[in-house]
C-alpha positions as CSV (number, residue, x, y, z in Angstrom):
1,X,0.0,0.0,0.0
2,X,1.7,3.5,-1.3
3,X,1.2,5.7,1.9
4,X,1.3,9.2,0.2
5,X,3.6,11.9,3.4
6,X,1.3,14.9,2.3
7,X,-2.0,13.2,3.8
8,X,-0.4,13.8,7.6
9,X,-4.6,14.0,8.8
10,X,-5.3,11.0,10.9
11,X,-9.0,10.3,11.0
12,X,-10.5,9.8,13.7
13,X,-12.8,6.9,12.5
14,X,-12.6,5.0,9.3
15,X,-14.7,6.3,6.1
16,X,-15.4,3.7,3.4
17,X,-16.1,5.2,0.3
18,X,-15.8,2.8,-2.3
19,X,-16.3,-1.2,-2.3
20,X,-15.6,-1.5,-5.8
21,X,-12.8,0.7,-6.8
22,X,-9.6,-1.2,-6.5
23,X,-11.4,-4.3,-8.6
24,X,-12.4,-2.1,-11.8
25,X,-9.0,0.0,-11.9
26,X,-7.4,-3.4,-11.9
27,X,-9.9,-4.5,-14.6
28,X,-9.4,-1.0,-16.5
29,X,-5.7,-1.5,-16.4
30,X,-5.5,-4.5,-17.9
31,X,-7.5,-3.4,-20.8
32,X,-5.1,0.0,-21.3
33,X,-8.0,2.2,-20.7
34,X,-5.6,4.9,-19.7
35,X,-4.2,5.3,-23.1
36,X,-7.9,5.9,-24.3
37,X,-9.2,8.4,-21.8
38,X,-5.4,10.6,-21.9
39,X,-5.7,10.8,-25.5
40,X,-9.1,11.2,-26.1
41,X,-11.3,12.6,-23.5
42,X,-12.4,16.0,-24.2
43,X,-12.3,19.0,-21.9
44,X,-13.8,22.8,-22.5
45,X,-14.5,26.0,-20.4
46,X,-17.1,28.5,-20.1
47,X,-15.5,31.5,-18.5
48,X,-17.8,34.6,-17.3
49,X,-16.6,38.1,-16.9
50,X,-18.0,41.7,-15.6
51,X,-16.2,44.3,-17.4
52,X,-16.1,47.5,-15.9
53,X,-14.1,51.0,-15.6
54,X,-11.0,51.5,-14.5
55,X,-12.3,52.8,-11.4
56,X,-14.2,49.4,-11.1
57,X,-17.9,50.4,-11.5
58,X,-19.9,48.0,-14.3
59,X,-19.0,49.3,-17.5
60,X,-22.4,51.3,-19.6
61,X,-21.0,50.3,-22.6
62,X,-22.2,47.9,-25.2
63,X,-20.9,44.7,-25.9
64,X,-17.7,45.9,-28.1
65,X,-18.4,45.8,-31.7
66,X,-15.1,44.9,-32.3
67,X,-15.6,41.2,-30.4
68,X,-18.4,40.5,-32.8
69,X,-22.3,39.4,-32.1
70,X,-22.2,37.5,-29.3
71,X,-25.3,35.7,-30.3
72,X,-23.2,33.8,-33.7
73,X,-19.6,34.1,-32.5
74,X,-18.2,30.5,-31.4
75,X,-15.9,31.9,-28.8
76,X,-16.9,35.2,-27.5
77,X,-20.5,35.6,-25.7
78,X,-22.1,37.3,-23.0
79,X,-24.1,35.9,-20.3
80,X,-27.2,37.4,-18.3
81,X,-25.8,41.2,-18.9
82,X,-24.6,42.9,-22.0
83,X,-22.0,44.0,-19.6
84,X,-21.2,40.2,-18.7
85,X,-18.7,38.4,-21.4
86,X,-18.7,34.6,-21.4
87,X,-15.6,33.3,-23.1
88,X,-16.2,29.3,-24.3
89,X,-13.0,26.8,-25.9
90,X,-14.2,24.3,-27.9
91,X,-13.8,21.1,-26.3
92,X,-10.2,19.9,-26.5
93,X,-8.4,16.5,-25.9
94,X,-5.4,18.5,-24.7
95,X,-6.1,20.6,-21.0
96,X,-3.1,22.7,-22.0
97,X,-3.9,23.5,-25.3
98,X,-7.8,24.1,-23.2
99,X,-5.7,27.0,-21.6
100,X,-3.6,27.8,-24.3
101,X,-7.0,28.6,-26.3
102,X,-8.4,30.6,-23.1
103,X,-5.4,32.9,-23.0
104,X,-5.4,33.5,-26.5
105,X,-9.2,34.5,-26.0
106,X,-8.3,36.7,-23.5
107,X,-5.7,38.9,-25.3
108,X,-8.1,39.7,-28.1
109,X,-10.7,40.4,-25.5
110,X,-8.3,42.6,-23.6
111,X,-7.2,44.3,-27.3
112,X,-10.1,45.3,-27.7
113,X,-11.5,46.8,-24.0
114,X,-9.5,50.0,-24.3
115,X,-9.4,51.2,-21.1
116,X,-11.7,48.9,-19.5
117,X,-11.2,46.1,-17.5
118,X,-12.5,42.1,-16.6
119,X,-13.5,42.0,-13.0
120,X,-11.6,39.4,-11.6
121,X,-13.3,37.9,-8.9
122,X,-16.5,36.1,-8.5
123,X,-18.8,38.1,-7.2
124,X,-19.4,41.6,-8.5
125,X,-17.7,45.2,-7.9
126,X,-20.1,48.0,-6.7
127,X,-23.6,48.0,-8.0
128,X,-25.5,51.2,-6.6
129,X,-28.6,50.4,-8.7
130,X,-29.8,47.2,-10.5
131,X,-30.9,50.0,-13.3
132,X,-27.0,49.6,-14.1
133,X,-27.3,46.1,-15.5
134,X,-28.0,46.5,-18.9
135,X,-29.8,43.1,-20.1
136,X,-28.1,41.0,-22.8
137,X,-29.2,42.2,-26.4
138,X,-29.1,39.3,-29.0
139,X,-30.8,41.3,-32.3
140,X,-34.0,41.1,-33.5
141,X,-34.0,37.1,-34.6
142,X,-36.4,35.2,-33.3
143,X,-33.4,33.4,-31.7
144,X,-31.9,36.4,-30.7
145,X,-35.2,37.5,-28.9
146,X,-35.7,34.2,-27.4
147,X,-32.1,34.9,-25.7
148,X,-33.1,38.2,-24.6
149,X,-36.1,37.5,-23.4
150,X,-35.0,34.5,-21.0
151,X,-33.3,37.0,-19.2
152,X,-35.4,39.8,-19.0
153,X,-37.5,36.9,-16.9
154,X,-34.6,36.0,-15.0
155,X,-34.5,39.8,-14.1
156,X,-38.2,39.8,-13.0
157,X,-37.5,36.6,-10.9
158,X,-34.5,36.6,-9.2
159,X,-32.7,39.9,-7.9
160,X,-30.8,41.4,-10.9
161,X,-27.5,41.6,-8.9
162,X,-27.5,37.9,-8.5
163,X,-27.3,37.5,-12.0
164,X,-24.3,39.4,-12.1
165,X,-22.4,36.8,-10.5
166,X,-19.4,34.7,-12.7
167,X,-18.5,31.7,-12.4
168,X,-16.7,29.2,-15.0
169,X,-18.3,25.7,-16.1
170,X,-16.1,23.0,-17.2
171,X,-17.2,20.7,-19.5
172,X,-16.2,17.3,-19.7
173,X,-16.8,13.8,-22.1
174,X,-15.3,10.4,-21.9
175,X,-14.4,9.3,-25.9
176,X,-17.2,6.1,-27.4
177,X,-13.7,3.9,-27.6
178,X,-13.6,3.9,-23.3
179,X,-17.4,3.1,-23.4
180,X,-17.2,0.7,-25.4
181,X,-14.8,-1.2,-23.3
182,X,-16.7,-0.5,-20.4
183,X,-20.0,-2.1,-21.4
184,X,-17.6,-5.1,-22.7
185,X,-16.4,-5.3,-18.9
186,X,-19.4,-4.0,-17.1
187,X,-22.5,-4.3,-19.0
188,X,-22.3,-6.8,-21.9
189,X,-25.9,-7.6,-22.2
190,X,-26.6,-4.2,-23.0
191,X,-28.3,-3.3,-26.5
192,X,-27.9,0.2,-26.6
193,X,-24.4,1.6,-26.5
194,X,-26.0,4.9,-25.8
195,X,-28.5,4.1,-23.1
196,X,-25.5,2.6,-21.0
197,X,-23.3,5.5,-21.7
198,X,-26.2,7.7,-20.1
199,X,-26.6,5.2,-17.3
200,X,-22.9,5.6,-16.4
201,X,-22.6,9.5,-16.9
202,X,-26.1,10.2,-14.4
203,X,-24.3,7.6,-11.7
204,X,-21.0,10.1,-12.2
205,X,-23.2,12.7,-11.4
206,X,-24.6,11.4,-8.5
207,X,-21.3,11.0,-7.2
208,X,-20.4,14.7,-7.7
209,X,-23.6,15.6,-5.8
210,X,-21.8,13.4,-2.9
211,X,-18.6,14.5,-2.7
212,X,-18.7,18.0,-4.8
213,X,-18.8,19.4,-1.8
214,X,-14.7,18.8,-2.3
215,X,-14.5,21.1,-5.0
216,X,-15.7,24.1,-3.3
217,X,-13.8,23.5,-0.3
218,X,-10.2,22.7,-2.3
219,X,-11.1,25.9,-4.8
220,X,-13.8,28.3,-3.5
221,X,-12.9,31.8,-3.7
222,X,-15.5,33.9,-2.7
223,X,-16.1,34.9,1.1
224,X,-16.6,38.4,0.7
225,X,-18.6,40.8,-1.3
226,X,-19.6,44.4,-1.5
227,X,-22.0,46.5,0.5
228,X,-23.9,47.2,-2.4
229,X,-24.8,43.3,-2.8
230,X,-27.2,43.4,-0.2
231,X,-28.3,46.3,-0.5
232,X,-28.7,47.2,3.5
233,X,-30.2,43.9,4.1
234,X,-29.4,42.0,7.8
235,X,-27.6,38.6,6.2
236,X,-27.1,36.3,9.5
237,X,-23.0,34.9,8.9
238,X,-21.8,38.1,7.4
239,X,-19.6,40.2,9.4
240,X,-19.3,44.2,7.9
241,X,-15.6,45.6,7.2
242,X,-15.2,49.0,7.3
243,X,-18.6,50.0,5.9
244,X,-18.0,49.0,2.0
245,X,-18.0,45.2,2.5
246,X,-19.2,41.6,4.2
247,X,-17.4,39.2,4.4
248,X,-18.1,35.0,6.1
249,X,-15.0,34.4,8.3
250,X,-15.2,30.3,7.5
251,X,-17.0,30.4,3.8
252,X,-15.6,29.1,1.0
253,X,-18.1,29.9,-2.0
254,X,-20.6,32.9,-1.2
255,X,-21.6,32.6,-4.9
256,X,-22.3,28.5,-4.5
257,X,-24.5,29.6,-1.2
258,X,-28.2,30.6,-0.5
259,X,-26.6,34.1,-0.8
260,X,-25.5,34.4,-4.5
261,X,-26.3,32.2,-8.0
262,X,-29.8,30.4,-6.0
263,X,-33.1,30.4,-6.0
264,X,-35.1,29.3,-3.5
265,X,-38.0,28.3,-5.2
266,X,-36.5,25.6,-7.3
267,X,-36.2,24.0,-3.7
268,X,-39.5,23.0,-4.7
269,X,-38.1,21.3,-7.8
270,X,-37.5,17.5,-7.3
271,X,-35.2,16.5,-10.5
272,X,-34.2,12.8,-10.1
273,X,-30.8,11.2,-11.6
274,X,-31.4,8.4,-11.8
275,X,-31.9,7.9,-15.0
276,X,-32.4,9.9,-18.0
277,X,-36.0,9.5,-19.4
278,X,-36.6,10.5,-15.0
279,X,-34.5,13.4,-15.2
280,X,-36.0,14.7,-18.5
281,X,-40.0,14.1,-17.4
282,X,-39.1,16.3,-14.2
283,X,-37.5,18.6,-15.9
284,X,-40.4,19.2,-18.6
285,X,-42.7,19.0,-15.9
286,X,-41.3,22.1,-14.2
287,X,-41.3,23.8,-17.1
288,X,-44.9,22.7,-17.8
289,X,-46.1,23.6,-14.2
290,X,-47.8,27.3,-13.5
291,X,-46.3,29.0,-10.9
292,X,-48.5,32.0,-9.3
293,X,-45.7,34.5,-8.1
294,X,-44.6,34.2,-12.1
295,X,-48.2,34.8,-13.1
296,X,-47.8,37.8,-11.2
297,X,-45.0,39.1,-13.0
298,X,-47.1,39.1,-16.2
299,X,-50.2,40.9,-14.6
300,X,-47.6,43.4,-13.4
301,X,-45.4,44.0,-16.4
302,X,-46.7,42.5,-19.3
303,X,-46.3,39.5,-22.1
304,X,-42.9,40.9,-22.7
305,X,-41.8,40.5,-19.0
306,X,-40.5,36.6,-19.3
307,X,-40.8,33.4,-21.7
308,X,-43.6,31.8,-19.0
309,X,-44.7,31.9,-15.8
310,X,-44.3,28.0,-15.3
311,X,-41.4,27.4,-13.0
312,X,-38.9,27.1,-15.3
313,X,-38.8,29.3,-18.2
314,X,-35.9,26.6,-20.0
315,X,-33.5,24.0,-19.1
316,X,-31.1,26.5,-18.2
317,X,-32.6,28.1,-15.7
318,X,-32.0,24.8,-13.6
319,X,-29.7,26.1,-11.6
320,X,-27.9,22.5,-10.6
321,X,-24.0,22.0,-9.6
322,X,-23.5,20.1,-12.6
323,X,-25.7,19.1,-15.2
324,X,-25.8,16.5,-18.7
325,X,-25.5,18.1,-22.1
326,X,-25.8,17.3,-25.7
327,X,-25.0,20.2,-28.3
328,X,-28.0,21.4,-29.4
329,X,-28.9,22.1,-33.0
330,X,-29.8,25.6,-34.8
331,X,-33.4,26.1,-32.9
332,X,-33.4,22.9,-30.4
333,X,-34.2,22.5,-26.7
334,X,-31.4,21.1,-24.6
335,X,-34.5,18.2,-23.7
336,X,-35.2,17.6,-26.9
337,X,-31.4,17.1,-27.5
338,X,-30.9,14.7,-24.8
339,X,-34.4,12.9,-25.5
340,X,-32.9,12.6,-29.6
341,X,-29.4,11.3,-29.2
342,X,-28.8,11.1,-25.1
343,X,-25.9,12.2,-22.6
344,X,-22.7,13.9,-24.9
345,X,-21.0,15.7,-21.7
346,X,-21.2,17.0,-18.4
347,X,-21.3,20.5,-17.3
348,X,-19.9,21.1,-13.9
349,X,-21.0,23.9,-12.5
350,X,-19.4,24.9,-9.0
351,X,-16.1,26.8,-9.7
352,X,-15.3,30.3,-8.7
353,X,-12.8,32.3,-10.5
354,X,-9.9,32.3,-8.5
355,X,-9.1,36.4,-8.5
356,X,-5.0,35.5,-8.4
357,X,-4.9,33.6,-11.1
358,X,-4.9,34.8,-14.8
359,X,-7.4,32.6,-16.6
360,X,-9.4,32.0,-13.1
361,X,-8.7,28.3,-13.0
362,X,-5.0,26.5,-13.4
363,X,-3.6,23.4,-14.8
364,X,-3.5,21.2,-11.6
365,X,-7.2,22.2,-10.9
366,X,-8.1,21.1,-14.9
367,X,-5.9,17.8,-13.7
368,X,-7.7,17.3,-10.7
369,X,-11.0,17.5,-12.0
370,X,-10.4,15.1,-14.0
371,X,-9.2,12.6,-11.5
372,X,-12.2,13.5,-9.1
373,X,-14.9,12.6,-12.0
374,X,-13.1,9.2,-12.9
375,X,-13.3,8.4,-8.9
376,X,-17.6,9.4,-9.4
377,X,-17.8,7.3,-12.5
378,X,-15.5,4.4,-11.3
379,X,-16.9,4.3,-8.0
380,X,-20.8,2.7,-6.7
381,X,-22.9,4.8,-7.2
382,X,-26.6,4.0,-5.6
383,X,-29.9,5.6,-7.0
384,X,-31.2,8.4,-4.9
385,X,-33.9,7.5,-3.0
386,X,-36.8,10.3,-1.6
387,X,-34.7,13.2,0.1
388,X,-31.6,12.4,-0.8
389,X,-30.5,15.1,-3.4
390,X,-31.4,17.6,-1.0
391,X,-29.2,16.1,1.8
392,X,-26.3,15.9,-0.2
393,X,-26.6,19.9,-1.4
394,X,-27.2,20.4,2.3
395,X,-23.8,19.1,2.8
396,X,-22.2,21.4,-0.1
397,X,-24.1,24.0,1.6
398,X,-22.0,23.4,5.1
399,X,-19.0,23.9,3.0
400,X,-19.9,26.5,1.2
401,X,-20.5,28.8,4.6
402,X,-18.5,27.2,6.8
403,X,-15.8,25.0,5.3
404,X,-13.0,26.7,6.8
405,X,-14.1,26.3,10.0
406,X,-12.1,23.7,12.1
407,X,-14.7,21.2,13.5
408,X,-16.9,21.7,10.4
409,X,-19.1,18.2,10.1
410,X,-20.4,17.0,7.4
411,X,-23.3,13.8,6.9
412,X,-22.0,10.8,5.1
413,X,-23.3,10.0,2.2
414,X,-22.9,6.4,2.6
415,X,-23.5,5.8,6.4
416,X,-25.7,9.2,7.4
417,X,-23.7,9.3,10.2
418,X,-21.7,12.5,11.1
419,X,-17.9,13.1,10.2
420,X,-15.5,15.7,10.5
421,X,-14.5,17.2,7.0
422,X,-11.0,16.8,7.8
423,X,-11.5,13.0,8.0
424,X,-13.4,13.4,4.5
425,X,-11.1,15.2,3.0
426,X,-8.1,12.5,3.8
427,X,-10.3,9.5,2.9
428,X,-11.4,11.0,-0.1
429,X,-8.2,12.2,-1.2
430,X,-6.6,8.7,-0.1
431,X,-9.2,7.3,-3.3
432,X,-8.5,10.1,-5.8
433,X,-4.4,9.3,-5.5
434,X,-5.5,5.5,-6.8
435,X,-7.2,7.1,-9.9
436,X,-4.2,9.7,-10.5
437,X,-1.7,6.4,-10.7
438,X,-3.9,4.5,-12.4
439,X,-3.8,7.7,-15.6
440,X,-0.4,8.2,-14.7
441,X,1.2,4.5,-15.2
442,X,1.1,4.2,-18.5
443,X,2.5,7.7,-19.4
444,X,5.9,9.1,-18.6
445,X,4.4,12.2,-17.1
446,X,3.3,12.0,-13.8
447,X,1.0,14.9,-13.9
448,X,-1.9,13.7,-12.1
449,X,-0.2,12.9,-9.3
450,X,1.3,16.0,-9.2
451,X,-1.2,17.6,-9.1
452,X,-3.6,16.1,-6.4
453,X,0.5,16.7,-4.4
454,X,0.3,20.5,-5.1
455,X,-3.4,20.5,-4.3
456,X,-3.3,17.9,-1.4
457,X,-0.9,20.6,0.5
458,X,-4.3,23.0,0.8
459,X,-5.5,20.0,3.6
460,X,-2.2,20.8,6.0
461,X,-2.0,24.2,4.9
462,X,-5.7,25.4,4.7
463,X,-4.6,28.8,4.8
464,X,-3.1,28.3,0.9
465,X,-7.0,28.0,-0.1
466,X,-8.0,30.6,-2.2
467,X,-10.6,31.6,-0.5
468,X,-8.3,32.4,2.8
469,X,-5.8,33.7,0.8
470,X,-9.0,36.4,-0.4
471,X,-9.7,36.9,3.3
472,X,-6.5,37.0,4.5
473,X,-5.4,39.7,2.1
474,X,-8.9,41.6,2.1
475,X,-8.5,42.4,6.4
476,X,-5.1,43.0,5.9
477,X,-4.1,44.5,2.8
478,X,-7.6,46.3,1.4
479,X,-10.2,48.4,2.8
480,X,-12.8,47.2,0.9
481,X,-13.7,44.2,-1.3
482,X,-14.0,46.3,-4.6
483,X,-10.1,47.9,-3.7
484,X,-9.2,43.9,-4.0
485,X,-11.0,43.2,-6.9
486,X,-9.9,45.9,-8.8
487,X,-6.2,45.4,-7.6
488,X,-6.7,41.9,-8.8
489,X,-8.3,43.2,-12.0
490,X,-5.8,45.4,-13.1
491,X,-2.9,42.7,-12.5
492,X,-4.7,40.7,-14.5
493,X,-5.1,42.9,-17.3
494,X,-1.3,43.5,-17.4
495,X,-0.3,40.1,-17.3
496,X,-2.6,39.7,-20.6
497,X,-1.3,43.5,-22.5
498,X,2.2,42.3,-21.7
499,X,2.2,39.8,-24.6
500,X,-0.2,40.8,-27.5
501,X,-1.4,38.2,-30.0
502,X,0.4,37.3,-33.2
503,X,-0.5,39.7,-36.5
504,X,-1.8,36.6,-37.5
505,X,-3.6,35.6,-34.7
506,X,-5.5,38.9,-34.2
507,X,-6.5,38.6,-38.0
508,X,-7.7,35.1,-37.0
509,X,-9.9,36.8,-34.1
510,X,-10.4,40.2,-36.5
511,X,-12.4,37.1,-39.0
512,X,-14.2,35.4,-36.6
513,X,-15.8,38.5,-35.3
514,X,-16.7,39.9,-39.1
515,X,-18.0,36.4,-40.2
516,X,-20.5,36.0,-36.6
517,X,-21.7,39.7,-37.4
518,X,-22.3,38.5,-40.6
519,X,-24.1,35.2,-39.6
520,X,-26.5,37.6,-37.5
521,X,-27.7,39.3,-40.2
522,X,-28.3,36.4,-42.3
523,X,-29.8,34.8,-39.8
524,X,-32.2,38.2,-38.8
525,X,-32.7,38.9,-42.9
526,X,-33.9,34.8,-42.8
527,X,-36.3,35.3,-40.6
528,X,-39.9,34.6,-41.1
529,X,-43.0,34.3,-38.7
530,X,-44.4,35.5,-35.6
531,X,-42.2,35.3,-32.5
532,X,-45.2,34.2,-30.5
533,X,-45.5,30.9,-33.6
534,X,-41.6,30.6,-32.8
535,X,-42.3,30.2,-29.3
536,X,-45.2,28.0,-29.3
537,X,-43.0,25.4,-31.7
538,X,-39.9,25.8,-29.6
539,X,-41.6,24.7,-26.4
540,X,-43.9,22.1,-28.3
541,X,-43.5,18.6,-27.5
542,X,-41.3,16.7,-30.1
């Protein structure tokens, strides 16, 4: 047995996590799985951004001309906000050449921001008013008014400040070669290919909704906020720094809490995982279902004041840690996707933007992800029974707010009994260095395990977490959360400036933007129909 010197925590009682694990890498191994998944899984990011002034207030501009139409372009979006850039790689089979294509992203975006700037951190800089957030504008396509549409709901719904709130998703897809040796090993009386591959991926997911917690813990960086977020309200767990800012002295993601990207009233929505035609009639159903504080918003402001007033007004708003996908084509529901063809990838949900960090996210946190959803998928995985979902996100709540916090406890997934989070951690982490050795044996890197070694020294060291790092620098280096981010912000910026693109590579980003502005027109002078007969087909049942 390899006993790993960085895991120094003793635990206090044993945690059994996995019966199974040991057996099917030994299986995997002997069938050169490695090779497969190295070579050809695929990886991709979704990266949000506020951009704002130099004196870090939201920007009033429109979404730069120069960067194209973010409704067409393939790299170069924005989110809920005109004012809120999303930047999306295509999925890769290469995490460095993930980054590489991030960065690159990111100096054209920065070329072409003049003086402004990307708000670094998660939550968001001063808002005085939520008058300032200027709602996405997608054109006058039908698509395009779909788009806007959805959010001017969102608005109506949820406080417009919340919305403001970035985060980055990281998509993620096992190659048809590994599934194919895994129903050969593990399900061989299996017709469909597909219908197993869906199996596997909802049993990875709920894994993560077990032991996700880990991932805000290890990279949550978001314990304080502005003033201005509340706006004056009493939030029990905040403590106020000199009058501009709140911070949780034991958080680890404000954003993942009750306090930023939630609702409460999809509390009332039961989704089940345990399989997909389950997970897809819940979600239609919510979407289907009336809700009468969304009526209201119609009797007050009007047809154009959301899509619905059911409690979902799409897939999307389903506001879950992580999520299945299938790309969608020109027109078509993420349902109806998943319903034609099944599970393609997972979206996972939970990261903050680390502030200190250039691109938000690093290398041995792309690696580690990695190993963490092998140890979902590889390990059991039982079907949720009535109340667990909400359990589990209790527990990812706990960590959330009070992570940090020495005798933090957690419930176990697999017993119900209580444990300390330091014992969870160390079991956990015990698992996840199997799964790094396992990708790393049959390659002369060793880059998983270095990894989970650079990471692993955040359980010993809990004050190299970025979200104590934010704290600790915030009561001792800032007067306020905005003088932080905008430090942050402006580091960031120079570190991108420093090293321009390539003449050739700006031409590459100069084309992509002229060709999506002209695939918005086309698609606008294309158009035909009522938006309301748009709507009606887009939402009919298929």
């Amino acid at each position: 047995m390899i006993v790993y010197p960085v895991l120094v925590i003793i635990a206090k009682k044993s945690i059994t996590l996995s019966s199974q694990l040991d057996l099917r890498l030994k299986q995997l191994d002997l069938k050169a799985v490695q090779h497969t998944i190295l070579e050809s899984s695929l990886s991709g990011i979704e990266k949000e951004n506020l951009r704002v002034t130099p004196q870090g207030l939201l920007a009033a501009t429109r979404h730069p001309q120069r960067l194209g139409a973010s409704l067409t372009h393939p790299f170069i979006t924005t989110d809920y906000a005109e004012n809120l850039i999303e930047i999306i790689t295509p999925p890769m089979n290469s995490v460095p050449h993930v980054l590489a294509q991030l960065e690159n992203t990111y100096r054209y975006v920065y070329a072409s921001l003049d003086t402004e700037l990307l708000w670094a951190p998660s939550m968001p800089c001063t808002i005085a008013s939520p008058n300032e957030i200027p709602i996405a504008q997608y054109g006058s396509s039908h698509r395009g008014r779909l788009q806007t549409l959805y959010r001017v709901g969102l608005g109506h719904r949820y406080e417009k400040k919340m919305q403001t709130i970035a985060g980055i998703h990281f998509n993620f897809s096992l190659p048809l070669s590994f599934w194919q040796i895994w129903r050969d090993l593990y399900a061989p009386q299996t017709s469909s290919l597909q219908a197993m591959i869906d199996e596997a991926y909802l049993g990875l997911l709920r894994n993560f909704f077990r032991y996700g917690w880990l991932i805000d813990y290890l990279f949550g960086a978001s314990c304080a906020i502005d003033h201005t977020f509340v706006s004056g309200r009493n939030v029990p767990g905040l403590v106020p720094y000199k009058q501009q800012s709140f911070y949780a002295p034991f958080a680890c993601s404000l954003r993942m809490s009750d306090l930023g990207y939630h609702n409460a009233t999809q509390k009332q929505i039961n989704i089940s995982f345990n399989s997909l035609s389950a997970y897809l009639n819940d979600l239609n159903a919510a979407i289907k279902t009336p809700y009468p504080p969304y009526q209201a918003i119609f009797d007050k402001f009007g047809e154009d004041a959301q899509i619905s007033a059911h409690l979902l007004q799409s897939e999307a708003e389903y506001y879950a840690p992580a999520r299945p996908k299938r790309v969608v084509e020109p027109g078509e529901r993420q349902a109806h996707a998943l319903l034609r063809a099944g599970i393609e990838y997972l979206e996972i949900r939970t990261f903050d933007i680390n502030p200190y960090e250039p691109l938000g996210i690093t290398l041995d946190q792309i690696y580690f992800t990695e190993v963490f959803l092998l140890y979902c998928l590889f390990t059991d995985s039982p079907l949720f029974k009535d109340g667990d979902y909400q359990a589990l996100l209790a527990n990812m709540q706990t960590v959330v707010t009070m992570g940090r916090k020495p005798d933090c406890v957690l419930k176990n997934p697999n017993t119900h009994e209580n444990s300390l989070l330091q014992d969870a951690l160390s079991a956990l982490f015990q698992e996840l260095y199997k799964i790094a050795d396992f990708l790393d044996s049959r390659s002369l890197e060793r880059r998983y395990h270095q990894a989970l070694d650079n990471i692993a020294q955040r359980l010993t060291h809990p004050e190299l977490l970025p979200s104590a790092q934010m704290l600790n620098d915030l009561l001792h280096h800032y007067d306020s959360f905005s003088e932080l981010g905008l430090d942050c912000s402006a580091k960031i910026k120079q570190h991108f400036t420093r090293a321009p693109l390539s003449d050739i590579q700006l031409a590459e980003y100069q084309q992509l933007a002229q060709e999506s502005i002209q695939n918005q027109s086309i698609l606008e002078a294309q158009q035909t129909g009522s938006f309301k007969a748009y709507l009606a087909d887009y939402f009919k049942e298929k």
